[in-house]
N, CA, C and O of each residue as an XYZ file, in Angstrom:
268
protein
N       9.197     -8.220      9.898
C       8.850     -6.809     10.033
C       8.471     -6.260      8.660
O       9.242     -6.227      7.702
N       7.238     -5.844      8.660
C       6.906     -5.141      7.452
C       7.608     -3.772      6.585
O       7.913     -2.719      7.144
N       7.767     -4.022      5.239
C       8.819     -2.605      4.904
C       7.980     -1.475      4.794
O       6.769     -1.434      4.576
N       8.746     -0.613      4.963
C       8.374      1.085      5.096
C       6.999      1.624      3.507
O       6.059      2.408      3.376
N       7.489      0.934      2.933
C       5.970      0.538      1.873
C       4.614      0.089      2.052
O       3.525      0.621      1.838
N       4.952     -0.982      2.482
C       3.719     -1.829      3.293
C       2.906     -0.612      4.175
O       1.692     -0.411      4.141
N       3.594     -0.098      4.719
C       3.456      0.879      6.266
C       2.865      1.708      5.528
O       1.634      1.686      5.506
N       3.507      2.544      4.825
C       2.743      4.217      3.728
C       1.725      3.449      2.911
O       0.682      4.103      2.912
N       1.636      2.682      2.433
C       0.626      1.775      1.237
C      -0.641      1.901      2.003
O      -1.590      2.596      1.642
N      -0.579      0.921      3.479
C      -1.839      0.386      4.276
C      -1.952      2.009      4.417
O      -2.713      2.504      3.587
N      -1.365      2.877      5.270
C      -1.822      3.848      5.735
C      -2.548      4.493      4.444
O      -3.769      4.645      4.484
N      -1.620      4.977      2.996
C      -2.516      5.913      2.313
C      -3.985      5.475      1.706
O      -4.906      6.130      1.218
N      -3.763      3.921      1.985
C      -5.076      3.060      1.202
C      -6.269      3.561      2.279
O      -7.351      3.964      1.852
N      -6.011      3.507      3.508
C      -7.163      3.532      4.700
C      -7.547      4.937      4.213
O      -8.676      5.164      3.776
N      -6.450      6.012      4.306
C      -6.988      7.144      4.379
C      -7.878      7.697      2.738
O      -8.759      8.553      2.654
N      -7.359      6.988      1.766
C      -8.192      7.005      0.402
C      -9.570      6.116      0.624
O     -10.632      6.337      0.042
N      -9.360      5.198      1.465
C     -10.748      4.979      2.094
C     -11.400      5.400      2.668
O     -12.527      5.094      2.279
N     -11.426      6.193      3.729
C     -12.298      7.460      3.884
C     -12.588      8.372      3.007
O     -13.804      8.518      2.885
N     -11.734      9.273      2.120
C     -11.732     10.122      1.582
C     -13.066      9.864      0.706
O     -13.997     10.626      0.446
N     -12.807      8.405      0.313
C     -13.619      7.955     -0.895
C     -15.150      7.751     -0.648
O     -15.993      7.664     -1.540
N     -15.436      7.673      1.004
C     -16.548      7.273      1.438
C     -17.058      8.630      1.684
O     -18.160      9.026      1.304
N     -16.038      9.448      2.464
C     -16.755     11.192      2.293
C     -17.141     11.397      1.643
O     -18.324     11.672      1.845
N     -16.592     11.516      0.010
C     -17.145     11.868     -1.082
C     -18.651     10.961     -1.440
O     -19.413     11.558     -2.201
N     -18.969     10.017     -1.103
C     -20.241      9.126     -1.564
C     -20.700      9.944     -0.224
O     -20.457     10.995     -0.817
N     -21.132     10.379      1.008
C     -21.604     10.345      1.838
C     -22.190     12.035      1.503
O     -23.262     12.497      1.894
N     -21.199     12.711      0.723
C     -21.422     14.435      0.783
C     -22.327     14.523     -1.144
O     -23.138     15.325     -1.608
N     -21.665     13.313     -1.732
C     -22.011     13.825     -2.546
C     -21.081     14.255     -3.657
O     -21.367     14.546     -4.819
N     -19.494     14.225     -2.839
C     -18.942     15.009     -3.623
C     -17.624     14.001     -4.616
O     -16.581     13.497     -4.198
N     -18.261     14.000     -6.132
C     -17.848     12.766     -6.603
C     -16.161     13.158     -6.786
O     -15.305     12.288     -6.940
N     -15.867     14.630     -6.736
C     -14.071     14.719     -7.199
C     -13.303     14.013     -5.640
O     -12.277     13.333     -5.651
N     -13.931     14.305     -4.650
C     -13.520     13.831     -3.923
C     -13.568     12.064     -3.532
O     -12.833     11.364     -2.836
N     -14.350     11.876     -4.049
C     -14.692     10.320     -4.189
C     -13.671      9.473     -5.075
O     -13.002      8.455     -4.897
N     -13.856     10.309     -6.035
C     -12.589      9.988     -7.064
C     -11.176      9.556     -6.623
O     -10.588      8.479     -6.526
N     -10.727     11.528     -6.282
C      -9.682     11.022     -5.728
C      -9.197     10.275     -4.275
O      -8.055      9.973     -3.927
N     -10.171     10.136     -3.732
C      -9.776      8.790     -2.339
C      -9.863      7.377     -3.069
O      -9.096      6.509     -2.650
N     -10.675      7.077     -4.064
C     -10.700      5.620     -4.827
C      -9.006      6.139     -5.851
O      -8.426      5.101     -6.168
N      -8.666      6.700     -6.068
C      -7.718      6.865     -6.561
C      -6.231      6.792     -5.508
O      -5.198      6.142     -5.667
N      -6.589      7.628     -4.543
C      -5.318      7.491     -3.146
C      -5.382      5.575     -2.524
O      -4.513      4.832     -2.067
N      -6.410      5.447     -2.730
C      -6.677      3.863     -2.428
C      -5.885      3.120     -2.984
O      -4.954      2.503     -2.466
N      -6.342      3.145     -4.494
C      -5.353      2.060     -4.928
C      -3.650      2.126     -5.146
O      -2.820      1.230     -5.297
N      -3.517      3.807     -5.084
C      -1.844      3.890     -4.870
C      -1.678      3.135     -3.765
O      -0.843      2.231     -3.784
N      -2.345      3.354     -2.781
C      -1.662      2.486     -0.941
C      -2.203      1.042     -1.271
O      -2.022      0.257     -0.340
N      -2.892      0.449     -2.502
C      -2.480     -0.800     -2.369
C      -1.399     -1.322     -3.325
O      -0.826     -2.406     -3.209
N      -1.159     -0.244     -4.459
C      -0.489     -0.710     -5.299
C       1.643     -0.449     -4.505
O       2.507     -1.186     -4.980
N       1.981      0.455     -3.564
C       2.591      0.760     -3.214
C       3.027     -0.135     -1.457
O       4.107     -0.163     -0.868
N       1.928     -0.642     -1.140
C       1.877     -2.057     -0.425
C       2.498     -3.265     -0.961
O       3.500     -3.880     -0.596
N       1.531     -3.495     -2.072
C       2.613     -4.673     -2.967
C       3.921     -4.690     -3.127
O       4.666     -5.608     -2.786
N       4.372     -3.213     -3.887
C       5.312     -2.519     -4.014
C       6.255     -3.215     -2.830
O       7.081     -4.081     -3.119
N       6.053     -2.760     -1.504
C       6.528     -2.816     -0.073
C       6.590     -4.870      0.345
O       7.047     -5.430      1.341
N       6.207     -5.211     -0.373
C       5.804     -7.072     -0.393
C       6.763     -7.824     -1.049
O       7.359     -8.892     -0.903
N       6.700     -6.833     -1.874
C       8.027     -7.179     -3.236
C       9.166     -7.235     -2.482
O       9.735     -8.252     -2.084
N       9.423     -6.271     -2.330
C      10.609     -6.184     -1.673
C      10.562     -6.632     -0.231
O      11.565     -6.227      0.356
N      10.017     -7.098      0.292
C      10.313     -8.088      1.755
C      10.627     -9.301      0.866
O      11.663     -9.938      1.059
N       9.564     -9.712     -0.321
C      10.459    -11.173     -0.252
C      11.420    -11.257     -0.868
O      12.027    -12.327     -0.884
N      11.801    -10.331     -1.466
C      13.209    -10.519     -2.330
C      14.202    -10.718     -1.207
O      14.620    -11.816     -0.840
N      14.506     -9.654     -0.748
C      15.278    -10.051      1.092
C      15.459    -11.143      1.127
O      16.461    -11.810      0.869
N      13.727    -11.600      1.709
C      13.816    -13.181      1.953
C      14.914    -14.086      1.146
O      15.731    -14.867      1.635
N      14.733    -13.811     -0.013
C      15.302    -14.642     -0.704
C      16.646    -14.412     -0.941
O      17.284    -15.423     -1.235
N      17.319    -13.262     -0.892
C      18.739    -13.320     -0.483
C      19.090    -13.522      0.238
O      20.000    -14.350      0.264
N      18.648    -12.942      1.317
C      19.123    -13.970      2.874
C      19.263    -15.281      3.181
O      20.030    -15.791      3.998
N      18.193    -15.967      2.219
C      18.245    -17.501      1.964
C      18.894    -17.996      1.113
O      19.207    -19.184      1.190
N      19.278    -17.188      0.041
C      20.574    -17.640     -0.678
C      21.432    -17.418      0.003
O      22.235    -18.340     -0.142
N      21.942    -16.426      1.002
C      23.343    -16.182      1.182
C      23.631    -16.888      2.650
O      24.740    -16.785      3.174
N      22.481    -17.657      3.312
C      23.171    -18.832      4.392
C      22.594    -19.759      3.437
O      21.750    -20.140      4.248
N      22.344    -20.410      2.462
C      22.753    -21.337      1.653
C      24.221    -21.954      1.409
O      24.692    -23.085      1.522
N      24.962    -20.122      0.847
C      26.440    -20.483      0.488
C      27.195    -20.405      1.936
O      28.278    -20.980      2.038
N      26.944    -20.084      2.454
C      27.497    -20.134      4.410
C      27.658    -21.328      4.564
O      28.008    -21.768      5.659
């Protein structure tokens, strides 16, 4: 199951992907800006959300290791 990061990341990246394409489509470069800018927070905050699934992973797999 994907973490609550992953989830807000994909979502704010899609929606900075539009934003970013409005702005090329109107013309309007602040807005372009900031959707290429909301973009890469929702991918950088995805990772973010990746990180921490596998760390999990990996305690969980350490701790039925010592089990």
């Amino acid at each position: 199951m994907p973490d609550t990061d992953q989830v807000k990341g994909k979502a704010k990246e899609m929606g900075g992907s539009v934003q970013e394409k409005a702005g090329q489509v109107t013309g309007n470069e602040d807005m372009e800006a900031r959707g290429a800018a909301n973009k890469d927070e929702g991918k950088a905050q995805g990772a973010w959300g990746k990180v921490k699934d596998a760390a999990g992973d990996v305690k969980d797999a350490v701790k039925d290791q010592a089990d």
